[in-house]
C-alpha positions as a Markdown table, in Angstrom:
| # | Residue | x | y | z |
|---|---|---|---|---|
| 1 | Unk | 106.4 | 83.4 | 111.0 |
| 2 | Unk | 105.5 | 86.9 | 110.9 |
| 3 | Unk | 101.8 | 87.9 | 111.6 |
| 4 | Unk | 99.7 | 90.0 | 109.8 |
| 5 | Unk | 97.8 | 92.8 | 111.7 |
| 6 | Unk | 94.4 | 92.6 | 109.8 |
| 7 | Unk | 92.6 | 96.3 | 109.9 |
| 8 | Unk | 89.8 | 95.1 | 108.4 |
| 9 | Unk | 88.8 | 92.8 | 111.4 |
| 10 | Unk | 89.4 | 95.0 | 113.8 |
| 11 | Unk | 87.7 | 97.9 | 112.3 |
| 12 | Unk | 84.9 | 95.6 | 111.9 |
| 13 | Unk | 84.4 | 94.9 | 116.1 |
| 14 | Unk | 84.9 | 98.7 | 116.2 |
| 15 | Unk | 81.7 | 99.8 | 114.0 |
| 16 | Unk | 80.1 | 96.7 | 115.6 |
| 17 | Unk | 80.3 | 98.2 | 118.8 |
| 18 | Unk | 79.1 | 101.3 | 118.1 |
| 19 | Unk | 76.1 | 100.5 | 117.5 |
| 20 | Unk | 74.7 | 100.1 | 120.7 |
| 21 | Unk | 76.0 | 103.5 | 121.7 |
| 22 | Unk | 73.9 | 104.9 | 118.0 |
| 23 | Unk | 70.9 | 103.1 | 119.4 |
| 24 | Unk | 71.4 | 104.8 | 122.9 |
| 25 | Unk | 71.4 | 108.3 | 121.2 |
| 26 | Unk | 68.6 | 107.1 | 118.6 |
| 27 | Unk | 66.6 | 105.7 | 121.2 |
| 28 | Unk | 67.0 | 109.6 | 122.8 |
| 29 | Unk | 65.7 | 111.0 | 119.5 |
| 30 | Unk | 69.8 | 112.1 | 118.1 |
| 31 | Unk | 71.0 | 110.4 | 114.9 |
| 32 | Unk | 74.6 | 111.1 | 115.2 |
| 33 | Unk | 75.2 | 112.9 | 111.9 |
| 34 | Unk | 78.6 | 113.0 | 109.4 |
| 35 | Unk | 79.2 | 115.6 | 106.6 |
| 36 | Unk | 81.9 | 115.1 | 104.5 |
| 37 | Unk | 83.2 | 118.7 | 102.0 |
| 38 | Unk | 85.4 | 117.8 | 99.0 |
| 39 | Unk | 87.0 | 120.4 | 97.3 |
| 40 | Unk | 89.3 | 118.2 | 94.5 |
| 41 | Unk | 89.1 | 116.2 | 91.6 |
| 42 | Unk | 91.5 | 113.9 | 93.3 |
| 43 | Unk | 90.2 | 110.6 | 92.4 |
| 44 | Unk | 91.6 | 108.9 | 95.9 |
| 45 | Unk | 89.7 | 111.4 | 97.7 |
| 46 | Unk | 86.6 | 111.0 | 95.9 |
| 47 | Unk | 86.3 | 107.1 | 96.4 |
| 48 | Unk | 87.7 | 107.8 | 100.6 |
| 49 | Unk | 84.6 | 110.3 | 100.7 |
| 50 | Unk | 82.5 | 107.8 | 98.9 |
| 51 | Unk | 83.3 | 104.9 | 101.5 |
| 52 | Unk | 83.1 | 107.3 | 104.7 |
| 53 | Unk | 79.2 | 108.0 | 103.4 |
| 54 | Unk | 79.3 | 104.2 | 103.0 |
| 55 | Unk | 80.3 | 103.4 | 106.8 |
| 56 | Unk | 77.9 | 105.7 | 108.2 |
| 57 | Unk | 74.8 | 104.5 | 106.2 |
| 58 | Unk | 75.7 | 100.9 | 107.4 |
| 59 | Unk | 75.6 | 102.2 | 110.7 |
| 60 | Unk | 72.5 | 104.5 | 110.4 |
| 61 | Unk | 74.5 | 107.8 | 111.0 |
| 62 | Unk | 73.5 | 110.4 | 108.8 |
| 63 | Unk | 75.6 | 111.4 | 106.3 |
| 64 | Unk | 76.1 | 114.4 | 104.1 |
| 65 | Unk | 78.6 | 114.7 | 101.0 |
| 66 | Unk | 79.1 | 118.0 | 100.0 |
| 67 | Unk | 81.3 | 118.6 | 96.9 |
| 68 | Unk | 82.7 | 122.2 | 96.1 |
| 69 | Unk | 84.0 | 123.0 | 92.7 |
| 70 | Unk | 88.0 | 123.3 | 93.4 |
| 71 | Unk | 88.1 | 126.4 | 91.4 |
| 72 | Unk | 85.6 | 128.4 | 94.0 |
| 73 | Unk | 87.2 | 131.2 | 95.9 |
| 74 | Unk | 87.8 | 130.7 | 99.7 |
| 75 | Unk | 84.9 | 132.9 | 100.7 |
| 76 | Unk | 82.5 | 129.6 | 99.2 |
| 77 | Unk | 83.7 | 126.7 | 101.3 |
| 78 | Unk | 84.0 | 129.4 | 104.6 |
| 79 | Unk | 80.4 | 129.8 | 103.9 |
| 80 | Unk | 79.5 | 126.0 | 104.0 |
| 81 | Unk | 81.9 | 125.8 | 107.1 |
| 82 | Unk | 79.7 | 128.2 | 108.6 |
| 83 | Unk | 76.5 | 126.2 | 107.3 |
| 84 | Unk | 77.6 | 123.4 | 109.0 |
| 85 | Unk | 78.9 | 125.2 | 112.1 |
| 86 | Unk | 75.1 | 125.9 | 112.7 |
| 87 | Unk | 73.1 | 123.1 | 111.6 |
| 88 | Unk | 72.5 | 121.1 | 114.7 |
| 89 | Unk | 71.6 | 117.8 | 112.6 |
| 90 | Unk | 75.5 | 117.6 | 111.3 |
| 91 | Unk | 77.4 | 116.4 | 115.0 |
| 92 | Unk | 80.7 | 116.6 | 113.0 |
| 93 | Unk | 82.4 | 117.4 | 109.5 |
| 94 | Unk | 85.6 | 117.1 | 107.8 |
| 95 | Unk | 87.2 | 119.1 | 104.8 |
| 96 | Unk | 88.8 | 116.0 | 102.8 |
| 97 | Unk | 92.4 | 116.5 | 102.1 |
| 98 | Unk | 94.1 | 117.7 | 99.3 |
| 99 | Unk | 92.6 | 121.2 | 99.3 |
| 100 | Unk | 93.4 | 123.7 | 96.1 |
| 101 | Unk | 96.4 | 126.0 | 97.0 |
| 102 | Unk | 94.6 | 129.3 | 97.1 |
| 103 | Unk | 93.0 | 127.9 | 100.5 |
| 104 | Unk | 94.9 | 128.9 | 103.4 |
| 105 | Unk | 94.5 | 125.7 | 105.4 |
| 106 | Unk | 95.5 | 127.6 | 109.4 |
| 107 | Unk | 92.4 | 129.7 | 108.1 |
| 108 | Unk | 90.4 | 126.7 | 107.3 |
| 109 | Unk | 91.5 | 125.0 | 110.4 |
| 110 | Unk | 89.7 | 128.1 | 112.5 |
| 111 | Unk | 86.6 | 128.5 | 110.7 |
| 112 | Unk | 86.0 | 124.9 | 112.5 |
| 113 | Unk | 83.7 | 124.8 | 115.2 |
| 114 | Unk | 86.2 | 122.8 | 117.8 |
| 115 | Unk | 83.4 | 120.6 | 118.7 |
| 116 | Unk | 82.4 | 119.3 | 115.5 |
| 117 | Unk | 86.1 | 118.6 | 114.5 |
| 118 | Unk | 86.1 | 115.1 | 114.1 |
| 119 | Unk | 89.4 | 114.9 | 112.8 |
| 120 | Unk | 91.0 | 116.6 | 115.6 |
| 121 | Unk | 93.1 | 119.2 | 113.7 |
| 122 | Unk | 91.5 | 123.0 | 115.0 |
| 123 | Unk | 94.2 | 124.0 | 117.3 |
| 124 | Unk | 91.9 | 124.0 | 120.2 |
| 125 | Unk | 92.0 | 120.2 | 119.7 |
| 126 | Unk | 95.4 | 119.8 | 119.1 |
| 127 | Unk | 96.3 | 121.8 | 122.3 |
| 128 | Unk | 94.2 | 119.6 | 124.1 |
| 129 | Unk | 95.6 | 116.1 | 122.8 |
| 130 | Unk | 98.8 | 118.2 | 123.8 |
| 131 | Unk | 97.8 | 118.0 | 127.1 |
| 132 | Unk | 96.8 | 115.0 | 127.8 |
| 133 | Unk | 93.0 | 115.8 | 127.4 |
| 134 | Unk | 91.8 | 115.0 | 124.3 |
| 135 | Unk | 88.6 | 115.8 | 123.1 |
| 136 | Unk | 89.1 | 113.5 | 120.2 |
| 137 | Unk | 91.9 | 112.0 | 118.8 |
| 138 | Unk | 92.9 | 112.1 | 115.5 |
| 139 | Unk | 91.7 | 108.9 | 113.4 |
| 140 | Unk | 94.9 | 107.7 | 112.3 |
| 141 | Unk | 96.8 | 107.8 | 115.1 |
| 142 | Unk | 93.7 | 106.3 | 117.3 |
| 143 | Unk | 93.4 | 103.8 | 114.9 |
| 144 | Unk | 97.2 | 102.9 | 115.2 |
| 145 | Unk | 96.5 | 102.7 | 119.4 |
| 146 | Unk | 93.8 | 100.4 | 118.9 |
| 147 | Unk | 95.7 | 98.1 | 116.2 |
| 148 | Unk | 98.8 | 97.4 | 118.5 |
| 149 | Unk | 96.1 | 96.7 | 121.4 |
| 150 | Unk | 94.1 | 94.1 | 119.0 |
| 151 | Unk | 97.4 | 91.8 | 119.1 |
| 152 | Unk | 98.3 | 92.6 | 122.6 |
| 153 | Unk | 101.1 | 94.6 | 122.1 |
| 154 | Unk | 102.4 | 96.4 | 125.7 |
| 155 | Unk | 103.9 | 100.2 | 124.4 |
| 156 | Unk | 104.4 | 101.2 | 128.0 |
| 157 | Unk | 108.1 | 101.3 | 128.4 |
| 158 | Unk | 109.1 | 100.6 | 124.8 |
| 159 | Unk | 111.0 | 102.2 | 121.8 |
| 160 | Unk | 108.9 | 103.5 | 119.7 |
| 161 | Unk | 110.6 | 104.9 | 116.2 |
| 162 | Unk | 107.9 | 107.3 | 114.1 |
| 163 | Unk | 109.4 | 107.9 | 110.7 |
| 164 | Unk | 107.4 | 111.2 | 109.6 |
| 165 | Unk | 106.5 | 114.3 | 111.2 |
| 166 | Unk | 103.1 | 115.4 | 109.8 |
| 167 | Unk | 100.1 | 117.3 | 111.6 |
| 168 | Unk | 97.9 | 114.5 | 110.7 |
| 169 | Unk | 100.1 | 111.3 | 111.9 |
| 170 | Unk | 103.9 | 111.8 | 113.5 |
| 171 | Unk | 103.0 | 114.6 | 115.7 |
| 172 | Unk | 99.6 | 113.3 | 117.4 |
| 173 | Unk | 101.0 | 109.9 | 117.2 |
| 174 | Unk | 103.8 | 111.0 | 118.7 |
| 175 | Unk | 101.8 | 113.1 | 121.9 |
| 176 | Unk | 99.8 | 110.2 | 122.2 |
| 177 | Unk | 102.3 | 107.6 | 122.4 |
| 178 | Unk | 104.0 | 109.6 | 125.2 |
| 179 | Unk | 101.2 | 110.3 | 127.3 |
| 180 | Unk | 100.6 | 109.1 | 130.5 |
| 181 | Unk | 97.7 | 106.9 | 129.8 |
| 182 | Unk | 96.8 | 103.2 | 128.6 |
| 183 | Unk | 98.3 | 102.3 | 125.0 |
| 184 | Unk | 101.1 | 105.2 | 125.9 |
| 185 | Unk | 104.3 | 105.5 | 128.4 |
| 186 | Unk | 106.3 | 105.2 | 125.4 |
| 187 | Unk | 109.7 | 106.3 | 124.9 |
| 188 | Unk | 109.5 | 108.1 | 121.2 |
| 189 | Unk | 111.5 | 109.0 | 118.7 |
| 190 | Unk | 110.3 | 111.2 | 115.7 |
| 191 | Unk | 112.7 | 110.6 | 112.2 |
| 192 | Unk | 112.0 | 111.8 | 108.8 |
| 193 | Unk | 113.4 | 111.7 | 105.2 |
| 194 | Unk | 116.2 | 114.1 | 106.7 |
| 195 | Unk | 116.9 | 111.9 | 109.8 |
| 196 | Unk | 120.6 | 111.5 | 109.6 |
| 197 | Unk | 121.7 | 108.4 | 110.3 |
| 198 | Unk | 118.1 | 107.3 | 109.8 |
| 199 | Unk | 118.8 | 103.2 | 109.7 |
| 200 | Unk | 120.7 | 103.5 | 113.2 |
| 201 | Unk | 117.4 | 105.1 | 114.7 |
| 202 | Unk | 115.1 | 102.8 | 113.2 |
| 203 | Unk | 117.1 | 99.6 | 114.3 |
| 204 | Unk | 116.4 | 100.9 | 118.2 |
| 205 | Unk | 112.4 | 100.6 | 117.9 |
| 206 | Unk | 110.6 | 98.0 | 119.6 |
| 207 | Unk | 107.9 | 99.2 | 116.9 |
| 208 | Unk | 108.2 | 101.1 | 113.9 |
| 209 | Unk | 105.3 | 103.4 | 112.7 |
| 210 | Unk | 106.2 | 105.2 | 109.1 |
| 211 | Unk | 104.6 | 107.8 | 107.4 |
| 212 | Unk | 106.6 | 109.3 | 105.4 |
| 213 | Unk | 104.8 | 109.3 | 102.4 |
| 214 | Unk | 107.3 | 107.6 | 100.0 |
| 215 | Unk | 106.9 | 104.3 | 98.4 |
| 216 | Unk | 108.6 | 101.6 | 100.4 |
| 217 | Unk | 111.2 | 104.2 | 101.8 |
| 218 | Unk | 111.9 | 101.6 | 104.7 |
| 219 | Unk | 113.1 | 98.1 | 103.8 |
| 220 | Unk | 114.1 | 95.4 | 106.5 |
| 221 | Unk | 117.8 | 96.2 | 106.3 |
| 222 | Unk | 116.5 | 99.2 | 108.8 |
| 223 | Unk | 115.1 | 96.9 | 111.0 |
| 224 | Unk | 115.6 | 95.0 | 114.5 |
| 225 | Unk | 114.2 | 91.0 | 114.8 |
| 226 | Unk | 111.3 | 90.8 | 116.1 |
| 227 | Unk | 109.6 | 94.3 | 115.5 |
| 228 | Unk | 106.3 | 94.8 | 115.8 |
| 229 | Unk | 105.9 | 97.6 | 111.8 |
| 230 | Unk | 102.8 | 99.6 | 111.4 |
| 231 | Unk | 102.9 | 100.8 | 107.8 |
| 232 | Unk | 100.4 | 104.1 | 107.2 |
| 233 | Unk | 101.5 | 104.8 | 104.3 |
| 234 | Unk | 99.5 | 104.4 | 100.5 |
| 235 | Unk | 101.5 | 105.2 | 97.2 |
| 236 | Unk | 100.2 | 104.4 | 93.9 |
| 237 | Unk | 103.2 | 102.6 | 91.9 |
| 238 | Unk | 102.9 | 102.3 | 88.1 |
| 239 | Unk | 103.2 | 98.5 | 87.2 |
| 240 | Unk | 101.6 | 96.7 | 84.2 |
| 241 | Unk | 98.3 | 95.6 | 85.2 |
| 242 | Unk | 95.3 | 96.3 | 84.7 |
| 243 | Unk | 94.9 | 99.1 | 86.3 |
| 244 | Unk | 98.1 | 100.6 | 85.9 |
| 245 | Unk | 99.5 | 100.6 | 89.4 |
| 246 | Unk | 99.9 | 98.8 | 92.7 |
| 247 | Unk | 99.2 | 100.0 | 96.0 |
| 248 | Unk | 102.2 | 99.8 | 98.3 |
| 249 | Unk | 103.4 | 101.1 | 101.3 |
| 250 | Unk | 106.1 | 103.3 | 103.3 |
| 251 | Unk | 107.6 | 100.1 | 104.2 |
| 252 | Unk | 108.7 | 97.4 | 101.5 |
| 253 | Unk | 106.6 | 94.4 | 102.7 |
| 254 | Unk | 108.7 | 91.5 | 101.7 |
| 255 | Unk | 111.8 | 92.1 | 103.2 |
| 256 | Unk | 110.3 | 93.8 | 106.3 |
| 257 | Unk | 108.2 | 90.9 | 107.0 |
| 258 | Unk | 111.5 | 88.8 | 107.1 |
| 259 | Unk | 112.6 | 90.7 | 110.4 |
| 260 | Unk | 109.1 | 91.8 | 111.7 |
| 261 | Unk | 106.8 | 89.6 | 114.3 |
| 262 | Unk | 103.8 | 91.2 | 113.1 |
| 263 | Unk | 103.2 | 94.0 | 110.4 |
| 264 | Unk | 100.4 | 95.6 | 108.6 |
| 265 | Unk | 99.8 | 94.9 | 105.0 |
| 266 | Unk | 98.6 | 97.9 | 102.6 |
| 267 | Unk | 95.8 | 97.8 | 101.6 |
| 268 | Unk | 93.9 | 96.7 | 104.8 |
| 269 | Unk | 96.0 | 97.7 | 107.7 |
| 270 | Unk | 95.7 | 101.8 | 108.7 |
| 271 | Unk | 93.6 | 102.8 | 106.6 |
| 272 | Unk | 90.2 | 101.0 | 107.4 |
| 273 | Unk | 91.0 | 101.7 | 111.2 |
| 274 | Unk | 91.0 | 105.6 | 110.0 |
| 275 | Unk | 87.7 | 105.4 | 108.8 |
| 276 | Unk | 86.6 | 103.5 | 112.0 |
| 277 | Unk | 87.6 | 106.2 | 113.9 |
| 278 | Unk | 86.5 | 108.8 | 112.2 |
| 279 | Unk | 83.1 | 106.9 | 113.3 |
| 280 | Unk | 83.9 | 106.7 | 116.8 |
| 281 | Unk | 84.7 | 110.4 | 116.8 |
| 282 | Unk | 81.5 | 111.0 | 115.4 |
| 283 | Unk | 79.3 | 109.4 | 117.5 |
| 284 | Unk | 81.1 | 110.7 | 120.8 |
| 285 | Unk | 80.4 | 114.0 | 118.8 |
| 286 | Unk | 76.6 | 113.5 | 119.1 |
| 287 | Unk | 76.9 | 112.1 | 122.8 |
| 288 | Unk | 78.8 | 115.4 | 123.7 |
| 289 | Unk | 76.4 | 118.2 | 121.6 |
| 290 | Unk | 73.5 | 116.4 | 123.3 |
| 291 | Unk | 74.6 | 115.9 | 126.9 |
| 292 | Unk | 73.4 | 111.7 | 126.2 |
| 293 | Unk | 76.1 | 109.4 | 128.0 |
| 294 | Unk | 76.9 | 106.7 | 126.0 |
């Protein structure tokens, strides 16, 4: 019987342990603070922003949703990056992803101040997750580290098979999976949609991570017995309900739950652990900006 990796839980213990370290900054007059900068009409990344402001009013973090009409010119959102560079109540900030195509997103990235990058992409912080220093890691991958440690899974050692090569997942997952550190000592491979061979590779892993970003591109004839399948992928496909569509993810569940001993089911895996991290990262943002231990 396959297990289910519930996200949901084990985001849950996550927020409910930051609270005592909020209370430790509160306490030291510092309410760790969250701003959030949409730039879309993307309705996905209206209701994500919407339930990050959410998590950090349950915790009593401040939080600041700035929206930014999508057909303002580059010079605009620098200017609120800038805003929020200086404004010592705002510990960190995110730009929510998709951006409009007229912003160059490496010039984004560096208008950034490093230490209020709470997703961990300014290239100062990828350099030092490169490392083996983080400052902070990246939510999704973090959150991934901390799923597989919920249900006692050992990566040290192991195959690990990540299908996707993004600067958001596969590439920090990757560093961090490698590194020589609790949750890592992995042995890693990094596939894609142009992997040759790609069913061969994904067979080897002890634990398969994919995303891709395409709608139950892995199925369980593409995997070993017994693998332990964390799914970060979430595609809209059109059915006839309702609402028009179905959430699914990189991996189709049914026939991957036939070979898997545990797996993450979409909605509810990855993607509540992202936002729990991106709360973690926050408050150790506040801790570090105001020299508090926590």
């Amino acid at each position: 019987m396959v297990s289910i990796i519930d996200g949901n839980a084990v985001a849950a213990t996550i927020r409910e342990d930051l609270k005592d370290k909020i209370n430790i900054l509160k306490d030291s007059g510092v309410t760790p603070g969250l701003a959030t900068v949409l730039m879309s009409e993307d309705p996905a990344s209206r209701t994500y922003v919407s339930m990050k402001q959410r998590d950090c009013e349950e915790l009593g973090m401040n939080a600041v949703d700035i929206v930014i009409d999508p057909t303002s010119p580059p010079e605009e959102l620098y200017s609120t990056l800038d805003t929020l560079n200086s404004n010592s109540d705002i510990h960190g900030y995110l730009v929510q992803m998709p951006i409009p195509s007229h912003i160059p997103v490496q010039e984004l990235l560096f208008r950034i101040d490093p230490i209020k990058d709470v997703d961990g992409f300014h290239p100062e912080n990828v350099g030092l997750l490169v490392s083996g220093n983080p400052r902070y890691k990246p939510c999704t991958p973090h959150g991934i580290q901390k799923l597989l440690e919920s249900i006692d899974v050992e990566t040290s050692g192991k195959d690990i098979v990540v299908v996707g090569r993004s600067n958001i997942v596969g590439k920090p997952l990757a560093n961090l999976l490698l590194q020589k550190s609790p949750n890592g000592n992995a042995t890693v491979t990094v596939c894609h949609s142009r992997t040759n061979n790609l069913p061969e590779k994904t067979r080897e892993a002890d634990i398969l991570i994919a995303a891709v970003g395409i709608p139950e591109f892995i199925d369980g004839s593409m995997l070993s017995k017994n693998v332990v399948v964390i799914d970060v992928g979430v595609n809209r496909v059109e059915d006839d309900s309702d609402k028009g569509y179905r959430l699914v993810g990189d991996v189709e569940f049914d026939s991957a739950s036939e070979k898997a001993k545990a797996i993450t089911p979409v909605p509810g895996g990855v993607g509540p652990m992202t936002r729990a991290m991106l709360m973690y990262n926050t408050v150790q943002a506040a801790s570090l900006q105001s020299n508090i231990p926590i």
